[in-house]
C-alpha positions in Angstrom: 14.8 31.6 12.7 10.9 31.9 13.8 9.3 35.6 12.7 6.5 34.6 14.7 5.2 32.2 17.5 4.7 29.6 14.4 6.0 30.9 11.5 9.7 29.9 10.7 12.2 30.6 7.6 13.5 27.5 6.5 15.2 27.0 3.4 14.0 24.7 0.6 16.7 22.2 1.3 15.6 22.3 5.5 12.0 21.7 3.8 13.2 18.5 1.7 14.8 17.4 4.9 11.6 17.3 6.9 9.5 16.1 3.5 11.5 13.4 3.2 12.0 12.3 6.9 8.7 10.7 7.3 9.6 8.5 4.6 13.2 7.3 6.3 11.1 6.0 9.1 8.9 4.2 6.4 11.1 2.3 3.9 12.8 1.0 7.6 9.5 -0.1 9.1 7.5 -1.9 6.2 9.2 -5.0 5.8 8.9 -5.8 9.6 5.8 -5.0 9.5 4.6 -7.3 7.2 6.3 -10.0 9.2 4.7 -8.7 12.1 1.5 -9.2 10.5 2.0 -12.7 9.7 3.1 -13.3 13.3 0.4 -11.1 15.6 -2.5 -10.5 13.2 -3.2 -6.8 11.4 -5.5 -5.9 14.2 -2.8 -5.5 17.1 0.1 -4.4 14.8 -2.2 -1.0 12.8 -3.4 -0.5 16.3 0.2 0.1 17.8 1.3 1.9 15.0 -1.5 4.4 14.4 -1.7 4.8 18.4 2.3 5.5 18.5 1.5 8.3 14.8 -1.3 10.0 16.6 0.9 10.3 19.8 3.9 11.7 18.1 1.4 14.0 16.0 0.5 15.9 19.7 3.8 16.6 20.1 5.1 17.8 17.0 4.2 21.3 18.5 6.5 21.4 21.4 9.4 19.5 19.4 9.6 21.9 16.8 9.6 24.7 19.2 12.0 23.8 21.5 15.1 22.2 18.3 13.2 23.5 15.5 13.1 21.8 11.8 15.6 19.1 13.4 12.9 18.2 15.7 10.5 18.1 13.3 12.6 15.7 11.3 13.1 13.0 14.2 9.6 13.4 15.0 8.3 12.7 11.1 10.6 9.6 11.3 9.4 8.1 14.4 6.1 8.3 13.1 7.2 6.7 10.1 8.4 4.0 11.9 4.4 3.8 13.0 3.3 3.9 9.4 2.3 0.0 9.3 -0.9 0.7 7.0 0.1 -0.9 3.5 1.1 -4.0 4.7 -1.5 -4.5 7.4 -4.0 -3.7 4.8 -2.7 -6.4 2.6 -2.7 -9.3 5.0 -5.9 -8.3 5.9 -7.8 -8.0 2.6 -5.9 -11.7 1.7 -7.4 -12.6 5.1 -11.1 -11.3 4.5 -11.7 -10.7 0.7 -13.3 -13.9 -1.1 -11.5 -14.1 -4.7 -14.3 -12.8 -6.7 -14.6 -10.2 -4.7 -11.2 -9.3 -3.8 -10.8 -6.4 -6.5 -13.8 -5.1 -5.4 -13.8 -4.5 -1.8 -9.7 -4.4 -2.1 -10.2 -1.4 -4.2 -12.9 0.2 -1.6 -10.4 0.0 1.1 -7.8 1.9 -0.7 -10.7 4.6 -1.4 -9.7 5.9 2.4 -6.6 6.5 1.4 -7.7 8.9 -1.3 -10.5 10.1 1.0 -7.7 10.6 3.9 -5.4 13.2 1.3 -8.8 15.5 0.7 -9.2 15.9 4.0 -5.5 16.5 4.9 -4.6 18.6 2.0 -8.0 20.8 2.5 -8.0 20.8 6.3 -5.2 21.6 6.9 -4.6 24.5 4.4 -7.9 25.5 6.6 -6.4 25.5 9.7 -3.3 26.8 9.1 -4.9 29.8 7.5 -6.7 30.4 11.0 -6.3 31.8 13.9 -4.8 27.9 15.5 -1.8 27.9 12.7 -0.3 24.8 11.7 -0.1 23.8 15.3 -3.9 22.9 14.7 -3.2 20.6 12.2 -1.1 18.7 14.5 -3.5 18.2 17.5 -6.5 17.4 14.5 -4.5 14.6 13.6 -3.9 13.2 16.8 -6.9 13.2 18.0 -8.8 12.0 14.5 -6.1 9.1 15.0 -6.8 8.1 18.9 -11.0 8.4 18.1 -9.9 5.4 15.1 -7.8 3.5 17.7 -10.5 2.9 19.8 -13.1 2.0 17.4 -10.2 -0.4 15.5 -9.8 -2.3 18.8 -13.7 -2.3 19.2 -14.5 -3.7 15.9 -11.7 -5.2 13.9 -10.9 -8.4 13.4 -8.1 -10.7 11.7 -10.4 -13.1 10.2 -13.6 -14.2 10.0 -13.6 -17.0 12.4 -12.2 -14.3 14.8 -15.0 -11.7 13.9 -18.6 -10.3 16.5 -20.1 -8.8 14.4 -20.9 -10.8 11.1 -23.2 -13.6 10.6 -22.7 -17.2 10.5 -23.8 -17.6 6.7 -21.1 -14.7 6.3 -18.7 -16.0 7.9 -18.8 -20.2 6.8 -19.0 -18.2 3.0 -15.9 -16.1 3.5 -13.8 -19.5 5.6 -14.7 -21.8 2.8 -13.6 -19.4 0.1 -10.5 -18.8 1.5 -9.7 -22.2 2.3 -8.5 -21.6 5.8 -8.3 -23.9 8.5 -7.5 -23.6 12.3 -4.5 -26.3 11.0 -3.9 -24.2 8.1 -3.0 -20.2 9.3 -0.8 -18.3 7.4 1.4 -17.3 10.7 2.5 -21.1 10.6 3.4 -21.0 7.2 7.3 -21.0 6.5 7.8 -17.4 3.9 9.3 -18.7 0.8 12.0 -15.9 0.7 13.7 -17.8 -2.5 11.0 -17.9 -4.3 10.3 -14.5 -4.0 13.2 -13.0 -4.3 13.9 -15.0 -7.6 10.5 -14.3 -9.2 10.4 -11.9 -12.2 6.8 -10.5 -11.5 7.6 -9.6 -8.0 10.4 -7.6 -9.7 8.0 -6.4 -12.3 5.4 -5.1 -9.9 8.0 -3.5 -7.8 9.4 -1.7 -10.6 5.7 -0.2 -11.1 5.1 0.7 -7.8 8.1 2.6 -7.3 7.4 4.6 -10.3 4.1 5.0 -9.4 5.2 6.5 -5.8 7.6 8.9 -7.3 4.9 10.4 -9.6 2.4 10.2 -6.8 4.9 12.1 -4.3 6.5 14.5 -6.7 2.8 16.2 -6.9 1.5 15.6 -3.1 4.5 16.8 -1.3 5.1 19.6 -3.7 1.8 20.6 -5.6 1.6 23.3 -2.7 5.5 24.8 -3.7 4.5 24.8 -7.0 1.6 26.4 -6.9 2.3 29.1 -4.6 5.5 29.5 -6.2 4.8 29.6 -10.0 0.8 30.3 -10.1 1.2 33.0 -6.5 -1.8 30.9 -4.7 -2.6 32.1 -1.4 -3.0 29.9 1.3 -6.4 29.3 1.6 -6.6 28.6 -2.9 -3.3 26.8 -2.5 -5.1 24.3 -0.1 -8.6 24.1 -2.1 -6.5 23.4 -5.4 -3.8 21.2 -3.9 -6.9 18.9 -2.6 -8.8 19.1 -5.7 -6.5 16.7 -7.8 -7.0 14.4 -4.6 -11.1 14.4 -4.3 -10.8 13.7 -8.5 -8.5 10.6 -7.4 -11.3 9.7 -4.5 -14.2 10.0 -7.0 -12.1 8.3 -9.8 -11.6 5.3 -7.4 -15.4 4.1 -7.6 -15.7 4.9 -11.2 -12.4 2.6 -12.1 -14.2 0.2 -9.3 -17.4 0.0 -11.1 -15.9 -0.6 -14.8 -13.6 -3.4 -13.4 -16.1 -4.9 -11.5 -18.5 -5.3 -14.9 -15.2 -6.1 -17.1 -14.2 -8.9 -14.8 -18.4 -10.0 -14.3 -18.3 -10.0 -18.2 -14.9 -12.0 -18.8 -14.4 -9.4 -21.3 -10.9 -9.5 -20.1 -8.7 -11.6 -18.0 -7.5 -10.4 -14.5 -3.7 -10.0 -15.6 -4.8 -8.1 -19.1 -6.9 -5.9 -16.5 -4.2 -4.9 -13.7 -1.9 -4.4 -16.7 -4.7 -1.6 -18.3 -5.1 -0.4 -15.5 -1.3 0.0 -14.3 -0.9 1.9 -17.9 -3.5 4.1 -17.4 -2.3 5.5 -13.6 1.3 5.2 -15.2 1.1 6.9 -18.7 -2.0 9.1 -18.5 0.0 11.4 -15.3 2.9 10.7 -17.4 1.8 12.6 -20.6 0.3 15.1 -18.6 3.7 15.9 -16.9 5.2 16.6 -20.4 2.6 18.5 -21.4 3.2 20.7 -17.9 6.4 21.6 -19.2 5.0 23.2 -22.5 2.4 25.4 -20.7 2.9 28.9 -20.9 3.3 30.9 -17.7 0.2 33.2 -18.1 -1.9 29.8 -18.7 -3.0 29.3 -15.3 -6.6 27.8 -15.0 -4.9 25.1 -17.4 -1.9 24.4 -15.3 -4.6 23.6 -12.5 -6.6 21.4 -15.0 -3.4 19.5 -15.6 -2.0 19.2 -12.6 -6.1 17.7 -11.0 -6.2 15.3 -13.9 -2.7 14.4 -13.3 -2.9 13.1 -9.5 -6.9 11.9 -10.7 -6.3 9.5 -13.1 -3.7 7.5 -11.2 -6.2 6.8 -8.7 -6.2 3.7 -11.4 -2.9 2.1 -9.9 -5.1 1.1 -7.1 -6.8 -1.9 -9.2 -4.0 -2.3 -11.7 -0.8 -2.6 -9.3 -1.5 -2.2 -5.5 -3.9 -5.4 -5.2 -1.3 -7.5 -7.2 0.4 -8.8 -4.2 -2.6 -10.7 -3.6 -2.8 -12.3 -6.3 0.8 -12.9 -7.1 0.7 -15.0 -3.5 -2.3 -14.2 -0.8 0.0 -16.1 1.7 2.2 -14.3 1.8 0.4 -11.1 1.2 1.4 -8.9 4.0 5.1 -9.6 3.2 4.9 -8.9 -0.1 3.0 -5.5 0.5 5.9 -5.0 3.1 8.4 -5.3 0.4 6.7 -3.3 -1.8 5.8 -0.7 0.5 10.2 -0.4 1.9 11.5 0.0 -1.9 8.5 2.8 -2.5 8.9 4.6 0.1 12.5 4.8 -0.4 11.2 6.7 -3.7 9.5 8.6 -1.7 12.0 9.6 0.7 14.2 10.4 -2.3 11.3 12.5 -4.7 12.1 16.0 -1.9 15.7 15.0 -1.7 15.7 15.7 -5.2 12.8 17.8 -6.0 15.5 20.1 -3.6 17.9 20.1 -5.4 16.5 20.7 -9.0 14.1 23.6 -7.4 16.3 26.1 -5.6 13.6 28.8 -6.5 9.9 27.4 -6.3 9.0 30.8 -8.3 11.2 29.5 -11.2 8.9 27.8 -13.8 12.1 26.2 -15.9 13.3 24.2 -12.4 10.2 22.8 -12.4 9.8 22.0 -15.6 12.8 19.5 -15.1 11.1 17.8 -12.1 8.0 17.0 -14.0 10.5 16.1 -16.9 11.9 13.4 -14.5 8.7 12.1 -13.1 7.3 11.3 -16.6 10.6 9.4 -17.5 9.9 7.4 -14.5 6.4 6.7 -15.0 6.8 5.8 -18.7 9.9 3.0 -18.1 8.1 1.6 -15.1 5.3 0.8 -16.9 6.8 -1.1 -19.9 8.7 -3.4 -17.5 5.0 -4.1 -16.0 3.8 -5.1 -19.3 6.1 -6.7 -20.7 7.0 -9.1 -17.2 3.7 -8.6 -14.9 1.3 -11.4 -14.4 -2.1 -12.1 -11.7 -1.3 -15.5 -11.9 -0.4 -17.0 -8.7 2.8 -17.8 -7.8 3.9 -21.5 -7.5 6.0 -20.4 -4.5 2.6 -19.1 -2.7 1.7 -22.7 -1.7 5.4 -24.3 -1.4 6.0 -24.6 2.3 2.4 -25.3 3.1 2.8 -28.3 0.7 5.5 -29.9 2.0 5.4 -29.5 5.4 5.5 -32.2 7.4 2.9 -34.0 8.7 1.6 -34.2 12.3 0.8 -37.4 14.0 -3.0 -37.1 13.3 -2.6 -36.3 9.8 -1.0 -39.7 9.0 -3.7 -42.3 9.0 -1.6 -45.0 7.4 1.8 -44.6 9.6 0.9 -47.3 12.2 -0.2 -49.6 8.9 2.4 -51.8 6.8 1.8 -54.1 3.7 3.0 -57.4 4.1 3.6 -59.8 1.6 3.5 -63.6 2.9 2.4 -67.2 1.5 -1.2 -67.7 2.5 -3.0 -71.3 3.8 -5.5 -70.5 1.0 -2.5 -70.4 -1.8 -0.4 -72.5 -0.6 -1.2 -75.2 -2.9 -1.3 -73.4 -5.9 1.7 -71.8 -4.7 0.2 -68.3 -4.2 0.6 -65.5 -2.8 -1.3 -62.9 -0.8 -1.4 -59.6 0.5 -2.1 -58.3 3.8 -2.5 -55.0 5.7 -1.4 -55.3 9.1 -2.3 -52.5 11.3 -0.2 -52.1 14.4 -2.5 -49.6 16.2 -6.2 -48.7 15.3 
């Protein structure tokens, strides 16, 4: 029932319903999506989708007004149905980044992610604190979103051979890094599904990545229930401290970028030794930090919010330890993987407010919570030690396995028109030789 033109008293399971619903239309869309990318190139496939999210983002208003949180549910789904980022940002990277600078500049695109949750988490606490309410948030996002469609389809390109605005030394450096051919795309590549569905580091990676989602999710969808349920946070605080763990995650990004650049530059460690650091560090650190939540006294508040920031910060580390590991597990066949990846996480994600709504009927009860972080840093812990123990950076034999043994075309077969004889020559005859001759049907 609405108190107000855009104020309305849903319950805490309505509000898991619509938390969650974006992430329905996500674990359903990644897996085609990374196919998609294979078939029609990143460019034309994050265009559609962020075009069809910024569309559905104008009329969130007028859904929820006419049906309400149902509305608002079908809406959130359809746009995750849009939300072809992770696996459009893997094919591309494979596409683009040389290999000794794929951690690198992998890692600097992933920084707008981090960059994207200060703004949203800060901006919109700001604007719904205002006189536009949360409708505002809605029309800012659209029309942030249809400003970056245009300059995407401006700008962007798969590859570099496909690329305006880069030079020619730039671009012959990136093509013969990457080893790509006009006879040799990746879209003409059979996807080994065997091998990866078979392959215990895809298996190992996946098991990361979904623990690192549930962490991740159980603070960004409900850091702003907690806090102005257990610490009373205001709206305009609750924003400013629910994006402060967020710009520490942002700023954390360049600092993890910078030490793994030098480590790697070094060799003071091998790539597989550094995603698995790495994956421990954005897996155990939020982990501890979870438990540690649970023993904080209720009148401790100033350290609750150190906690909780260093918590969401320090698994801005995940970024170079798991998230670029599809590349190097198979840059093929990055985009699928990333797809993969990307359907099982945000199935965690889907199911972190499902839950989260059922442990926390109160958000004002400290001892629900308590359980929720409980949860999260079981999670993080077990995901981690399956990493270790069965994650690699090695590349996959599978990532080369069609490409290998695809057949031939007519041009690439120089000896098919070309047989080897063997026959009794004039000039052995008499010493009752013989010789060998090439005999070449065609030139």
């Amino acid at each position: 029932m609405a108190t107000r033109p855009w104020h309305y008293n849903w319950s805490e399971v309505e509000k898991s319903y619509v938390l969650s619903s974006y992430y329905w239309g996500c674990a359903l869309a990644q897996f085609p999506a990374g196919y998609l990318c294979k078939r029609f190139g990143s460019k034309a496939v994050l265009f559609w989708g962020t075009l069809g999210s910024s569309l559905l983002s104008a009329l969130t208003t007028y859904g929820v007004y006419a049906a309400g949180w149902k509305a608002y549910c079908v809406i959130r789904l359809l746009q995750g149905l849009c939300q072809v980022t992770w696996p459009c940002i893997h094919q591309h990277l494979a596409n683009w980044c040389p290999t000794a600078e794929r951690t690198r500049l992998g890692a600097f695109a992933y920084t707008g992610f981090d960059c994207g949750n200060v703004l949203a988490m800060y901006g919109a606490g700001q604007i719904a604190s205002s006189s536009m309410g949360w409708p505002g948030i809605s029309y800012s996002a659209a029309g942030f979103g249809l400003v970056w469609c245009v300059l995407w389809l401006l700008l962007a390109a798969n590859r570099a051979s496909e690329a305006r605005f880069i030079g020619d030394a730039e671009k012959v450096f990136i093509m013969e890094d990457l080893q790509r051919s006009e006879r040799k795309e990746p879209k003409k590549m059979e996807i080994p599904w065997r091998g990866i569905f078979t392959s215990v580091p895809v298996y190992a990676l996946l098991c990361a990545r979904c623990a690192d989602s549930w962490g991740l999710t159980t603070m960004q969808t409900e850091l702003p229930a907690y806090l102005s349920g257990v610490l009373a946070l205001d709206l305009k605080s609750n924003a400013l401290f629910s994006a402060l763990p967020f710009l520490l995650m942002w700023i954390m990004c360049y600092v993890y970028l910078v030490i793994a650049d030098v480590v790697l530059q070094k060799k003071w460690m091998s790539l597989t030794a550094l995603r698995k650091t790495y994956t421990s560090i954005a897996l155990w650190a939020p982990a501890s930090i979870m438990l540690a939540l649970v023993f904080v006294g209720e009148g401790q508040k100033t350290l609750v919010l150190v906690l909780v920031t260093l918590s969401v910060g320090v698994s801005s580390a995940a970024t170079i330890g798991s998230e670029l590991n599809t590349i190097d597990l198979s840059p093929n066949h990055a985009g699928i993987l990333a797809g993969l990846m990307s359907s099982f996480t945000n199935l965690m994600a889907l199911l972190t407010p499902l839950v989260v709504g059922v442990l926390v009927t109160d958000t004002s009860q400290r001892g629900q919570w308590q359980v929720v972080f409980s949860l999260a840093a079981g999670i993080l812990f077990a995901g981690n030690v399956i990493f270790l123990v069965w994650g690699t950076a090695t590349t996959q034999t599978w990532n080369e396995y069609k490409e290998s043994q695809r057949e031939l075309e007519p041009e690439e077969k120089p000896f098919q028109h070309t047989k080897l004889e063997i026959a009794q020559t004039p000039d052995s005859a008499d010493a009752n030789g013989v010789g060998l001759r090439l005999n070449c049907t065609s030139p």
